[in-house]
C-alpha positions in Angstrom: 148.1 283.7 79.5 150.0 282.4 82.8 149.5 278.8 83.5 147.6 278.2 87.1 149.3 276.5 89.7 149.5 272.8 89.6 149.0 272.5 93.8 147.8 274.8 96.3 147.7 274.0 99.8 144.8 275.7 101.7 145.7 276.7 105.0 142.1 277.2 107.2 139.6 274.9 108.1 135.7 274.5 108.5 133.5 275.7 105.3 136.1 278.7 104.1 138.3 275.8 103.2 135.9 273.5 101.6 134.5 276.8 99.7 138.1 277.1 98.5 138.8 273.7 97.8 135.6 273.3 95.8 137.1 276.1 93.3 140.1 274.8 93.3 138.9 271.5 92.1 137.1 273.1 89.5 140.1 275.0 88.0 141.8 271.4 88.3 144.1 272.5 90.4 145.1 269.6 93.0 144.2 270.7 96.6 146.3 270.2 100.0 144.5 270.5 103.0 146.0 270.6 106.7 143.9 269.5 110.2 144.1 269.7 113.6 143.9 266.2 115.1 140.1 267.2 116.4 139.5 268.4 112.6 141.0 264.6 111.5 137.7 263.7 110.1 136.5 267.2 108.8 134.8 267.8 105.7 137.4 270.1 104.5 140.1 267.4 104.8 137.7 264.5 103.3 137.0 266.5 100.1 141.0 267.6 99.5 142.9 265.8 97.5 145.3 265.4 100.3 146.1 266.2 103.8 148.3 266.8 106.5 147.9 266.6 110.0 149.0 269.8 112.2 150.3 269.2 115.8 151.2 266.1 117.6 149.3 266.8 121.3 146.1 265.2 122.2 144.3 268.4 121.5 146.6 271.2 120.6 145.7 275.0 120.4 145.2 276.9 117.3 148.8 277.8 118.3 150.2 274.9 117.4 148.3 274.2 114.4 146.5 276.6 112.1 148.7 279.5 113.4 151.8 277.9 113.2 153.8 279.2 110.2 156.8 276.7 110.5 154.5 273.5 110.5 152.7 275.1 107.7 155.8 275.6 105.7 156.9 272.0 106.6 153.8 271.1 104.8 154.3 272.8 101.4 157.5 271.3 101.1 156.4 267.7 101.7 153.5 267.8 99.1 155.5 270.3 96.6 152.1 273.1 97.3 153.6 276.0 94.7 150.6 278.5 96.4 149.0 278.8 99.8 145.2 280.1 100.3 144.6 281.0 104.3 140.9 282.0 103.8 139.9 284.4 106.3 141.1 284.2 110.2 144.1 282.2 111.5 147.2 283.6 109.3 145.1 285.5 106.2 146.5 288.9 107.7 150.0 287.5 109.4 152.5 289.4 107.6 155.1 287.1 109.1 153.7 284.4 107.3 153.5 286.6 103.8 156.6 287.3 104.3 158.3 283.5 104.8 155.8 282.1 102.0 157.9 284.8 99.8 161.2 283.7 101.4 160.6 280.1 100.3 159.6 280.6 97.1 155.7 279.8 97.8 153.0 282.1 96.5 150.7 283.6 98.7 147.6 283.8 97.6 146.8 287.4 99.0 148.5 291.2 98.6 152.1 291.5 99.0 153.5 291.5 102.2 153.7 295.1 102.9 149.9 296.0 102.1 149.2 294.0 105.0 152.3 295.1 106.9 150.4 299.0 105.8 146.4 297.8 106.2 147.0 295.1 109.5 147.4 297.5 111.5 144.1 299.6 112.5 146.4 302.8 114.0 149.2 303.0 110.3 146.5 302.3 108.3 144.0 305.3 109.8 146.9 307.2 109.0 147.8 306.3 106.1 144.6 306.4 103.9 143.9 309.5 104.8 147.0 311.0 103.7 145.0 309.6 100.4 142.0 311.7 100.8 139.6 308.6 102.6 137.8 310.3 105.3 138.5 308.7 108.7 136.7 308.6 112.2 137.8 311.3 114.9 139.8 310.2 117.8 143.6 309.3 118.6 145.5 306.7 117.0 149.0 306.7 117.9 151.3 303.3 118.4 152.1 302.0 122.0 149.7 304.7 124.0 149.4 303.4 127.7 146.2 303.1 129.6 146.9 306.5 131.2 147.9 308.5 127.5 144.5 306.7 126.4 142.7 308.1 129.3 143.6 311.8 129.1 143.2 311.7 125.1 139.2 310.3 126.0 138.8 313.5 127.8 139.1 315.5 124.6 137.6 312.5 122.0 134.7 313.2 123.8 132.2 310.0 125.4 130.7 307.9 124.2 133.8 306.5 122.4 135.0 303.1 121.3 138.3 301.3 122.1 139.6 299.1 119.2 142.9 297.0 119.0 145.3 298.2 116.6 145.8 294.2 115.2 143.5 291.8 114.1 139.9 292.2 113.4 136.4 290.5 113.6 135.3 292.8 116.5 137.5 291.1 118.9 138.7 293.3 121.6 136.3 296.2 121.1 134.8 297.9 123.5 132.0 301.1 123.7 132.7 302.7 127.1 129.7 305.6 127.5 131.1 307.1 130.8 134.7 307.7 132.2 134.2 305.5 135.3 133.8 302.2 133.0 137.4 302.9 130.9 139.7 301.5 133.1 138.1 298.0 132.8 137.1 297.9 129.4 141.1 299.2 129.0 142.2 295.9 130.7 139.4 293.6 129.0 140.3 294.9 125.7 143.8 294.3 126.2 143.7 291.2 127.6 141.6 290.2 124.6 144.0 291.7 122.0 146.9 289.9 123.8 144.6 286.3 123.2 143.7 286.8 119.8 146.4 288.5 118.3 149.6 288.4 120.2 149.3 292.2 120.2 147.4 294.8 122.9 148.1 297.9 121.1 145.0 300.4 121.4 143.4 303.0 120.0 140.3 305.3 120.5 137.8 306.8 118.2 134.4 308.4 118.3 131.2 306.6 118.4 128.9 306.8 115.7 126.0 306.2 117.4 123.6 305.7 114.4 125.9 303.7 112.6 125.4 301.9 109.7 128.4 299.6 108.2 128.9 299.5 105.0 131.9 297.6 103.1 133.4 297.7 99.4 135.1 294.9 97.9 138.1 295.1 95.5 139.9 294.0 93.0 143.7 294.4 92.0 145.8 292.6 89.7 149.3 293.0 88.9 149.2 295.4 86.3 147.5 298.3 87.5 144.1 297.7 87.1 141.6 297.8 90.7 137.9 297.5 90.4 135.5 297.9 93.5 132.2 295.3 93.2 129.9 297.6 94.9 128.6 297.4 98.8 127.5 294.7 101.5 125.6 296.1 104.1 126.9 294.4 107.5 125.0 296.7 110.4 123.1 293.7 111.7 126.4 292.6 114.7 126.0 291.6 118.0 129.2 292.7 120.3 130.7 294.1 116.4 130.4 290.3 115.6 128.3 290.2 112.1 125.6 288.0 112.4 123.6 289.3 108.9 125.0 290.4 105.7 123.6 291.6 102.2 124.1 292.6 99.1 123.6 295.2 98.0 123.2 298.0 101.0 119.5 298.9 101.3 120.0 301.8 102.8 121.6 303.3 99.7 119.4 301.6 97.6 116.4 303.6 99.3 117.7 306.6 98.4 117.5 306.7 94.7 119.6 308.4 92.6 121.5 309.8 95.8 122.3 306.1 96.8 123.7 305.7 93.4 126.3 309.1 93.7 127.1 307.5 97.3 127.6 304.3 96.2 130.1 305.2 93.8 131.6 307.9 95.7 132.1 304.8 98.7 133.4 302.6 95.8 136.3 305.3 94.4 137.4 305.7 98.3 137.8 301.7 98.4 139.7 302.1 95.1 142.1 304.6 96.7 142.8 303.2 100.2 144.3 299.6 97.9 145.7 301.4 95.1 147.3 303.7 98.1 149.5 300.6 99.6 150.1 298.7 95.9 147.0 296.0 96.7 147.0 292.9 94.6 144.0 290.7 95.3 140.9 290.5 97.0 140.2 293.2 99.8 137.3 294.8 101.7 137.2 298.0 102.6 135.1 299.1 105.8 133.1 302.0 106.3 130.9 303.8 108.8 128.3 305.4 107.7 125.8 307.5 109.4 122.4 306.9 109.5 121.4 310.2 110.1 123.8 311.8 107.3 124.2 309.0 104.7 126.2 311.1 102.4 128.9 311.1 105.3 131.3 308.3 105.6 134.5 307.2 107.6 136.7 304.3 106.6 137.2 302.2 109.6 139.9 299.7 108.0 140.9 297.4 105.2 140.9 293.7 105.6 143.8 292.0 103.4 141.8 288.9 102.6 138.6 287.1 101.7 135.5 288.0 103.9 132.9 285.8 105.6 130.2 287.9 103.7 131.9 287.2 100.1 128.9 284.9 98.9 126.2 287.8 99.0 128.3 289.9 96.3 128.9 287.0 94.2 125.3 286.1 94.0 124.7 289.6 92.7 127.6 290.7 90.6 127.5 290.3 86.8 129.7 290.5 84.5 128.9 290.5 81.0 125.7 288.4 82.5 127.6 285.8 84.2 128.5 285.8 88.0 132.5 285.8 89.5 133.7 282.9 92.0 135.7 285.7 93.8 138.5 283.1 94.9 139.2 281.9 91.7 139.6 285.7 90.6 142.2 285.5 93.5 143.6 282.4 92.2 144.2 284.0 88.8 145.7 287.3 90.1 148.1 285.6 92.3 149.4 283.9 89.2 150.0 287.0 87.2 146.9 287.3 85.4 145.5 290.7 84.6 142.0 290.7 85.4 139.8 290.4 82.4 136.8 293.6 83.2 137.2 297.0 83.9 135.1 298.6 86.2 132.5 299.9 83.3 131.6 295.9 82.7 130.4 295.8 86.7 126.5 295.2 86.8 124.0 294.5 89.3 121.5 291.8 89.7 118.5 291.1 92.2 119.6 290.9 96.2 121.3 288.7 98.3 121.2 287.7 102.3 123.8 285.8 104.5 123.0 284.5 107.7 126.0 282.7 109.9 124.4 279.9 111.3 126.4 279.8 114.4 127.1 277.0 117.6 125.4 279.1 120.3 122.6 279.3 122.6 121.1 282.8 122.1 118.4 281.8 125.0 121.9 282.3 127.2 123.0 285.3 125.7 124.5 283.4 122.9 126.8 281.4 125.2 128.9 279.1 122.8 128.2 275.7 122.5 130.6 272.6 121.2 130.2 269.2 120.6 128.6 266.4 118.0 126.2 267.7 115.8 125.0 264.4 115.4 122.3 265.5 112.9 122.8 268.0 110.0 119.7 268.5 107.4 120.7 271.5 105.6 117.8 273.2 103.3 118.1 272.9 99.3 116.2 275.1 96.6 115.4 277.8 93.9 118.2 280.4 94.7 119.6 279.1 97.5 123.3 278.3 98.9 124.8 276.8 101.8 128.6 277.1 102.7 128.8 274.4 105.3 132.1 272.5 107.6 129.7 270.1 108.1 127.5 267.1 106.1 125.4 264.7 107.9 126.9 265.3 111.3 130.2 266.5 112.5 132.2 267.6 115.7 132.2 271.5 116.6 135.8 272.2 118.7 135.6 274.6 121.8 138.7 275.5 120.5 137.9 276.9 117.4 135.1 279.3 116.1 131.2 278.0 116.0 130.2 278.9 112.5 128.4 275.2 111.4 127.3 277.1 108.1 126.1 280.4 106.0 123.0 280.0 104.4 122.8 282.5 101.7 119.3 283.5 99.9 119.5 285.4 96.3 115.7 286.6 94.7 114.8 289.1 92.6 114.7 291.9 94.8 115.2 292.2 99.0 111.7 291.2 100.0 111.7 288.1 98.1 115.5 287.0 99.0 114.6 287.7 102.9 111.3 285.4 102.4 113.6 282.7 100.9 116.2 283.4 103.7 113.5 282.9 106.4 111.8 279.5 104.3 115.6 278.1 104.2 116.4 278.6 108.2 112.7 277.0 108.9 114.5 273.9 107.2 117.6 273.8 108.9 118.2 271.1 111.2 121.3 270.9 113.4 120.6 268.3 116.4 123.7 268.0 119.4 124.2 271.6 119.8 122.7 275.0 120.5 122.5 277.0 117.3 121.1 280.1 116.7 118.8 279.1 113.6 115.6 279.9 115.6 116.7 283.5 116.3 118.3 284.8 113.0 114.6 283.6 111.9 113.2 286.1 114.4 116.0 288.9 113.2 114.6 288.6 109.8 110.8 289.1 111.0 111.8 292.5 112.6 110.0 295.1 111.4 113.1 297.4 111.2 115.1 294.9 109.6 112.4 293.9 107.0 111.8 297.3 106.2 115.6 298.0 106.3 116.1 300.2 108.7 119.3 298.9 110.2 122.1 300.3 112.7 124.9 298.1 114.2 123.2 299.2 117.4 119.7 297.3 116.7 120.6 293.9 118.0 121.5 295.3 121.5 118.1 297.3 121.3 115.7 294.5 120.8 117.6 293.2 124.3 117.2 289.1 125.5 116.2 286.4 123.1 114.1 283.5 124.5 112.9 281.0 122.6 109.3 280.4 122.2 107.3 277.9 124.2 106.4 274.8 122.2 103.2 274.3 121.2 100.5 271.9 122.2 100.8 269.8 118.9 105.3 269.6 119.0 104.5 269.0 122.6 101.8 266.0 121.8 104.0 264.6 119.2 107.4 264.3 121.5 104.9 262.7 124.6 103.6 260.0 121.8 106.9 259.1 120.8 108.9 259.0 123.7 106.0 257.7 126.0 105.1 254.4 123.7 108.7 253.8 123.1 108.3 254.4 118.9 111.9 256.0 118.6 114.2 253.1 117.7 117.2 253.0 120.3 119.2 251.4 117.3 120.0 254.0 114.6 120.8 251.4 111.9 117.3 249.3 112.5 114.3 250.4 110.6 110.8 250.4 112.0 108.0 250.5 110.0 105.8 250.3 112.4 106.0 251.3 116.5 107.2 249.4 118.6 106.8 247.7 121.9 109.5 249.1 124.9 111.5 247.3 125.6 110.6 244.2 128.2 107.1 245.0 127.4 104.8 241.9 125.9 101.8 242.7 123.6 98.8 245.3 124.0 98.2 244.8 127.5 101.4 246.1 128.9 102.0 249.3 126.3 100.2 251.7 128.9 99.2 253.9 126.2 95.8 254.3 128.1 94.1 252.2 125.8 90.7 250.8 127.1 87.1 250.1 125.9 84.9 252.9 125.3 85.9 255.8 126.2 89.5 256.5 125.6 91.5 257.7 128.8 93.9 260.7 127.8 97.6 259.7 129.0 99.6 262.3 131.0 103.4 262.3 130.6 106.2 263.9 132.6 108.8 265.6 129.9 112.1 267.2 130.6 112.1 270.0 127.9 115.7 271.6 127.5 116.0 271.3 131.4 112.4 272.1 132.9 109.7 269.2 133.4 106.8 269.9 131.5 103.7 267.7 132.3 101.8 266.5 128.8 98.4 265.9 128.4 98.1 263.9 125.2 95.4 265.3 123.2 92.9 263.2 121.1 95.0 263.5 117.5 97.5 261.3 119.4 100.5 259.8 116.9 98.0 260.5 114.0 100.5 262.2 112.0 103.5 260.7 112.9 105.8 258.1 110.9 109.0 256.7 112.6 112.1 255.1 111.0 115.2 254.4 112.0 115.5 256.6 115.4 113.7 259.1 113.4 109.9 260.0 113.8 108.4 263.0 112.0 105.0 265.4 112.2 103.2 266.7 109.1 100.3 268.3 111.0 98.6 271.6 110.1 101.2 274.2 109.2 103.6 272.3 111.5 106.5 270.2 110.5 108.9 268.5 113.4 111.4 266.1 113.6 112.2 264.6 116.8 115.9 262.5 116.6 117.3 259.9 119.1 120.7 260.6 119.7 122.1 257.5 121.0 125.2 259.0 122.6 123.4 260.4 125.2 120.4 258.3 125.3 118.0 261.6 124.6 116.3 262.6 121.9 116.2 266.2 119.8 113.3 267.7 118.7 113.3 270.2 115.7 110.6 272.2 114.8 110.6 275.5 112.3 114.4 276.2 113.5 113.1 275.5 117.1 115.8 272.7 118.4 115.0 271.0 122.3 116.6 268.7 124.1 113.4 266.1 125.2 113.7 263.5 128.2 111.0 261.2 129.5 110.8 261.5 132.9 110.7 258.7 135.5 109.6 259.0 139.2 113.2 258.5 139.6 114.4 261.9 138.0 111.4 263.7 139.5 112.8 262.9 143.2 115.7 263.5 142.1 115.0 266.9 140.6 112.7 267.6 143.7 115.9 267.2 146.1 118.1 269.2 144.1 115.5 272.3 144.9 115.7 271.9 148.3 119.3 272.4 148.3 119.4 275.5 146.8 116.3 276.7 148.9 118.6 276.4 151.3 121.5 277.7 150.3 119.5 280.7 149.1 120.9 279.7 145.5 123.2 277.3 144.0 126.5 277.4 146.0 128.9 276.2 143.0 129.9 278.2 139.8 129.9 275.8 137.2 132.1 276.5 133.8 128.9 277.4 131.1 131.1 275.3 128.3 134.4 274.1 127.7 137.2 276.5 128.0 140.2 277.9 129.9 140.5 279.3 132.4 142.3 283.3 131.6 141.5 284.8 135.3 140.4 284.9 138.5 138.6 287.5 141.1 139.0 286.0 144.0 140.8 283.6 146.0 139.6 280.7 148.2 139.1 281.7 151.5 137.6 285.4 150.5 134.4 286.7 150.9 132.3 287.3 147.8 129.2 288.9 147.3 126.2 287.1 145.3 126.4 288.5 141.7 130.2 288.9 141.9 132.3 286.7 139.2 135.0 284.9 140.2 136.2 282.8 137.7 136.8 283.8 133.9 136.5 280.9 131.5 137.7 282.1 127.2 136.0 279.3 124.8 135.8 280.3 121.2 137.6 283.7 121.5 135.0 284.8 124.0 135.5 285.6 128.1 132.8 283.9 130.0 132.4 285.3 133.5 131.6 283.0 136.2 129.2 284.8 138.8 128.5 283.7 142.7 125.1 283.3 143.0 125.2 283.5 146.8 126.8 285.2 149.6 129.9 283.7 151.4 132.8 282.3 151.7 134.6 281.2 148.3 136.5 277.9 147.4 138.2 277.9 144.3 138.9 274.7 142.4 140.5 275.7 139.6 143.4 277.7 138.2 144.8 280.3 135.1 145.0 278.0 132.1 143.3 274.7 133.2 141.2 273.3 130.9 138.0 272.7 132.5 134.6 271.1 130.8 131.0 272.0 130.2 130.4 271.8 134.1 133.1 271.3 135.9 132.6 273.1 139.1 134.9 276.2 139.2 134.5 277.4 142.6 131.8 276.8 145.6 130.3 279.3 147.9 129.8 278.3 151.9 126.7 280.7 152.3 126.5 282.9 155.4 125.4 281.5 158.3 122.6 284.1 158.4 121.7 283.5 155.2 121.4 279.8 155.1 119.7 279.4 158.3 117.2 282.3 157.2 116.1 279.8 154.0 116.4 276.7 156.0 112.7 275.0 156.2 111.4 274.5 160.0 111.6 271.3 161.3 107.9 269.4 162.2 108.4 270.4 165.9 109.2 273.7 165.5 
């Protein structure tokens, strides 16, 4: 049997590297892992054996760090790393990098250069596996087609269609275009997009399913000729071709009996010839559209070279001979010339499994990005549960990076039970300092389609805006309580067992709880709930309930179970409730005047006359110059954070100053641009005077 390798440098970050770096410890293989200086204190880099720091500018790009093949190179050599991991993302698919890890001598631990030279590309790869008998989507998929070649070949693809970009993956740069008047701008925005993330704005057209189901095989290949597929993940549930839940294995094949068994093994021999057609060694995933409407008909979309986000789901169901496989020590094992030790006869089944990316992001604001300090991280633990996390406790979330916090993965006997387990974990997870999106997967999972499995990649869109829901009296009561008696401790490190007085505040007298003989008088506080003032009642039950400790206090009330957290950083404090997360202020007549004035001002200019940037970014583009007129509703600024284009729209009428320009860095809030309203408009709004 070949020996393992002695070190192995991992060369990612966030929880794909401490997933990899926990196998790797197991095997007793000595890890190396490599940081950005804003991932200096990341879990990935605490839990490695050692590290190396990337980059020498105050806050460098991806660029310069985790896509920089020379200063990854530099740091194999100075530890003496004999094998490189990249995960998934950054350089898993660069066949640059493939190829100078096989120029120095350093094993990659992926396929061979040219599989990914063959499957990278979206337009060879179409090509070339279905010179191998793997049914492919119609449309046109030639290299270096312009914007007008692309345009005459719609006419005959047929609309609706969808533009991809020949490199990368991950949905970036993809865009459905229903009607031949919104191409040309969804040509540039793809482009522009493909240029960003992957140095490369080749594109291509196909035709749009549009029932689509996706459906993906992973595979196996060693060295010596054997390739095994591990059945299907089902992936339809995406929001802008972004997956947001995965499973294992597809329901919609397994609703369909004894035909979901022929097309299940029919969708696993296709996987098994697109890798065996380029010489795959490794771990791969094969994609696939499938039609909801015509199950039985399927079209490989492409073949990603690498470990996949979704991985956990099929290693919580696979079995062989009864025990489960850690799919990237499989990929440890084959990179160092071992054969792999099943054949595709030894492949079982077992129970059913669901991912959910718990992701930075404000799904209220159509899942605008958010970064910062998570300053609080409680992540749920249980019977069949597993959580691939980049953070423990608390941790920093980089606007230059992507926001996946975690993937919370539930396994149970069958799909009912593994979604109920899903839904209990999310209701656990507490992430405090950021918006997440734990509240709306949890409202995914309670969709009837979804729980009943009838999914499409289109559903997401269909069930349009998410808002979060109104807390109730009881969250409501408990946060007034708190904040209003001054119970939360200021002082994270000093326990309280008991509440105590605000500060400058002497004994009973001056607590202005309402307190009083007889009758009790109800207390009415002002609250500023993620933004909005919200006037609180207290009801009778008070701070029955409630225990505080260390700027901690916690309900148990009747099927209700918050947290609310101070953060001392900002001087606010966080209220969690059943994956429910708000940002909870008292206010003080101060901040009501204050609030009250800021009104008037956009009264009367009829809206609010600066664009603001939603997060921090750069900024990749602007529509206008200052000194133009711009019409309310027309965006002006574009901002990219996290591999997304934010759009910054006028909200008035007038005459445009712009503040800002291509590739400053700019944060949450920085004003972008200001709009002088018209005349007309602002004297139109402007209140009468008392003489008028």
């Amino acid at each position: 049997m070949t020996d393992l390798f002695e070190t192995v440098l991992v060369a990612n970050r966030g929880e794909i590297a401490v997933r990899i770096i926990r196998t790797l410890r197991r095997l007793g293989i000595r890890s190396i892992a490599v940081y950005a200086p804003d991932d200096a204190d990341a879990l990935h880099v605490r839990q490695a054996d050692e590290a190396v720091g990337l980059g020498d500018a105050e806050h460098p790009s991806a660029a310069d760090t985790y896509l920089n093949i020379e200063v990854i190179l530099a740091a194999c050599r100075s530890t003496g790393a004999q094998a490189v991991h990249p995960g998934y993302g950054f350089l898993s698919e660069n066949v640059e990098f493939a190829r100078a890890l096989e120029a120095a001598g350093i094993t990659f631990i992926g396929p061979p250069s040219e599989s990914i030279n063959l499957m990278g590309d979206k337009i060879r790869s179409k090509n070339h596996v279905q010179a191998h008998s793997v049914p492919v989507v119609p449309g046109i998929a030639e290299p270096g087609l312009s914007d007008a070649q692309l345009t005459e070949a719609a006419e005959s693809i047929g609309y609706p269609l969808l533009i991809k970009p020949s490199a990368g993956g991950g949905g970036k740069g993809m865009f459905a275009v229903t009607e031949p008047g919104e191409l040309p701008a969804a040509l540039a925005s793809a482009r522009r997009t493909a240029r960003n993330a992957f140095g490369d704005d080749t594109l291509f057209l196909e035709r749009l399913v549009t029932t689509p189901r996706h459906i993906e095989v992973q595979v196996l290949a060693d060295g010596h000729g054997r390739t095994v597929h591990l059945a299907e993940r089902e992936c339809s549930l995406q929001r802008r071709h972004q997956k947001v839940i995965e499973e294992a294995p597809a329901p919609l094949l397994d609703g369909l009996g004894r035909a979901g068994e022929e097309i299940r093994a029919r969708l696993g021999a296709a996987a098994v010839r697109a890798a065996e057609s380029v010489g795959y060694r490794g771990a791969g995933t094969v994609e696939f559209l499938v039609s909801d409407e015509a199950p039985d008909e399927f079209f490989f979309m492409e073949m990603n070279t690498r470990l996949q986000v979704e991985h956990p789901v099929t290693e919580e169901v696979v079995r062989v001979e009864g025990r489960g496989l850690d799919l990237v020590e499989q990929q440890v094992r084959i990179a160092a010339g071992q054969a792999l030790a099943f054949g595709q006869d030894d492949v079982r089944l077992s129970g059913h499994a669901v991912e959910a990316r718990v992701y930075a992001e404000d799904p209220a604001a159509d899942f605008l990005p958010s970064a910062g300090k998570a300053f609080y991280v409680e992540l749920p633990q249980g019977e069949g549960l597993r959580v691939d996390t980049a953070i423990e406790g608390a941790g920093t979330i980089s606007a230059g990076f992507d926001p996946m916090i975690a993937k919370v993965i539930a396994r149970g006997a069958h799909r009912a039970e593994a979604l109920d387990r899903l839904d209990g974990a999310l209701a656990e997870t507490v992430i405090l300092g950021v918006a997440t999106n734990v509240e709306y997967l949890r409202s995914l999972i309670a969709d009837d389609d979804v729980a009943a499995g009838r999914l499409d990649t289109n559903l997401i869109a269909r069930r349009g805006a998410f808002s979060s829901r109104e807390l109730t009296g009881e969250e409501l009561d408990f946060a007034a309580v708190v904040l209003g008696t001054g119970m939360l401790v200021p002082d994270a490190g000093a326990p309280a067992t008991a509440p105590p007085p605000a500060a400058g505040r002497q004994g009973p007298w001056q607590l202005g709880d309402g307190w009083r003989l007889g009758e009790h008088r109800r207390r009415t506080y002002d609250l500023d709930v993620d933004g909005e003032a919200v006037p609180v009642t207290l009801g009778e039950s008070g701070a029955a309930r409630v225990t505080v400790n260390a700027g901690r206090a916690r309900l148990d009330g009747d099927g209700v179970s918050a947290k609310l957290v101070w953060d001392q950083d900002s001087g606010a404090a966080w209220l969690a409730s059943g994956g429910r997360t708000a940002t909870v202020r008292l206010l003080s007549r101060r901040d009501k005047l204050h609030r009250h004035l800021a009104q008037l001002k956009r009264a009367v200019a009829g809206g609010d006359p600066d664009l603001r940037a939603p997060m921090p970014g750069t900024v990749v583009s602007l529509s206008a110059s200052t000194g133009d007129r711009v019409e309310a509703g027309q965006p002006i600024v574009t901002v990219e954070a996290m591999k997304m284009e934010h759009p910054a729209l006028a909200a008035v009428s007038g005459i445009v100053t712009v503040h800002v320009a291509v590739g400053d860095q700019v944060p949450k809030s920085h004003v972008l641009a200001s709009v002088a309203p018209d005349a007309g408009e602002a004297s139109a709004t402007e209140p009468a005077s008392e003489g008028a």
